[in-house]
C-alpha positions as CSV (number, residue, x, y, z in Angstrom):
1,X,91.4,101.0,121.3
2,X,88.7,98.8,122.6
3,X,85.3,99.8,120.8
4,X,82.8,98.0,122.6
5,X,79.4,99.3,123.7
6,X,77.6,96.0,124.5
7,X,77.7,95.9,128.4
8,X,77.4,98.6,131.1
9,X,81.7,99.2,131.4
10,X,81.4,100.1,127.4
11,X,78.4,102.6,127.5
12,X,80.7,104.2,130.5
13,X,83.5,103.6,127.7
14,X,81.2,106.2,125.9
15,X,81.5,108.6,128.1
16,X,85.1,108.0,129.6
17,X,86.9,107.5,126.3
18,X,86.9,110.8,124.4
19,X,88.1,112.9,127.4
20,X,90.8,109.8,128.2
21,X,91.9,109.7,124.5
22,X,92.2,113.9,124.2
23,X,94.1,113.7,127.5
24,X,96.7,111.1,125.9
25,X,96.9,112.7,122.9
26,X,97.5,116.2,124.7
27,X,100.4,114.3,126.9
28,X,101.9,113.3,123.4
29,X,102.4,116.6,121.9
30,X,99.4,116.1,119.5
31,X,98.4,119.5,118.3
32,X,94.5,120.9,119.9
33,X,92.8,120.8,116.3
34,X,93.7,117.2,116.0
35,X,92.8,116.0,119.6
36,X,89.4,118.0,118.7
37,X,89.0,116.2,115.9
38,X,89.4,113.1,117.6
39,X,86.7,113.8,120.1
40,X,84.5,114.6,117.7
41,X,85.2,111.3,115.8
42,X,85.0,109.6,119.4
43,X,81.1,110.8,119.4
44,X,80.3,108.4,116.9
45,X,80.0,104.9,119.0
46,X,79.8,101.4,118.1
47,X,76.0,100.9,119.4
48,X,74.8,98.7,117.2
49,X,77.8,96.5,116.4
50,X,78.6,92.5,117.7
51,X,80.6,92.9,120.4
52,X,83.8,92.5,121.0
53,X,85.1,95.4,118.1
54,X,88.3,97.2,118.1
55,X,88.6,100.7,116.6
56,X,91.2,102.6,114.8
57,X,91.3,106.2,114.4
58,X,93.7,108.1,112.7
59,X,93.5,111.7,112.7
60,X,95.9,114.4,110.8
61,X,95.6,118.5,110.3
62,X,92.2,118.3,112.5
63,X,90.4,115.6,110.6
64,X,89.8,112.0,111.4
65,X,91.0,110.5,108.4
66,X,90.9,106.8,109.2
67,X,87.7,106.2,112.1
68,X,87.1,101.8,111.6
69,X,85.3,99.2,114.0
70,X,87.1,96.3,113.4
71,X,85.4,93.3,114.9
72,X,87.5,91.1,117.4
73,X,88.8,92.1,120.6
74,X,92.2,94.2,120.7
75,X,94.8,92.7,119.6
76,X,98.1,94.2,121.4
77,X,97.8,97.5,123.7
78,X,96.1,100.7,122.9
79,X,98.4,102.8,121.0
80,X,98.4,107.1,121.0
81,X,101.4,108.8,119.4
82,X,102.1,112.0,117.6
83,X,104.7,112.5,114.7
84,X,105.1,113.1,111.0
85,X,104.5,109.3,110.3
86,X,101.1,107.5,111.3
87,X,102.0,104.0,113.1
88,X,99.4,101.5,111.2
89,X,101.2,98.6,113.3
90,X,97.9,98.6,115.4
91,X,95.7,97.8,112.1
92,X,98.4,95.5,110.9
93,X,98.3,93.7,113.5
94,X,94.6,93.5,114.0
95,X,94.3,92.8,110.7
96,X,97.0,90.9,109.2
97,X,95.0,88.9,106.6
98,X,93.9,92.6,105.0
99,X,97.8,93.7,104.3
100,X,99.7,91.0,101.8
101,X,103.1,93.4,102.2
102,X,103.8,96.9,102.9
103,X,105.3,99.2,101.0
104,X,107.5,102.4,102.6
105,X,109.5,104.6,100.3
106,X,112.1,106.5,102.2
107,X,115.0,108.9,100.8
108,X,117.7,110.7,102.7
109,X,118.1,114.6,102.6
């Protein structure tokens, strides 16, 4: 999601975002303790940072266990989903130099 505070749309962004993102994440299925989680996470701004930055935020069992600014404007659309597997293909993407190859192990039951 777009991270920037630097101009008067991001402070709104501030304000706007949290309740936006909780909405999404409630439309999605995600469960209350994780879209609290992610609010709380969302209280913590980029003030401070170069503008443009991106940020990720990943948030499982009600805790926000990935929360990175990543500087440079978003690369691709703003991304909320809910399921048993976290989709990284928003950091990949923004940050292709940082992942040489990705490994997934998966087994049938």
């Amino acid at each position: 999601m777009e991270g920037s505070t630097g101009t008067v749309d991001g402070l709104a962004n501030d304000e706007i975002l949290p309740r936006s993102v909780a909405q999404d994440m409630k439309d999605a299925g995600a469960p209350e303790q994780d879209v609290e989680a992610a609010v709380a996470a969302l209280g913590t701004t980029a003030k401070g940072l170069p503008d443009p930055v991106t940020r990720y935020l990943l948030v499982n069992d009600g805790q926000a266990v990935v929360n990175e600014f990543l500087p440079g404007n978003l690369v691709g659309l703003t991304v909320t989903a809910t399921g048993p597997i976290p989709d990284v293909t928003p950091l990949v993407r923004h940050t292709p130099e940082d992942f040489a190859y990705i490994v997934a192990e998966v087994g049938h039951h």
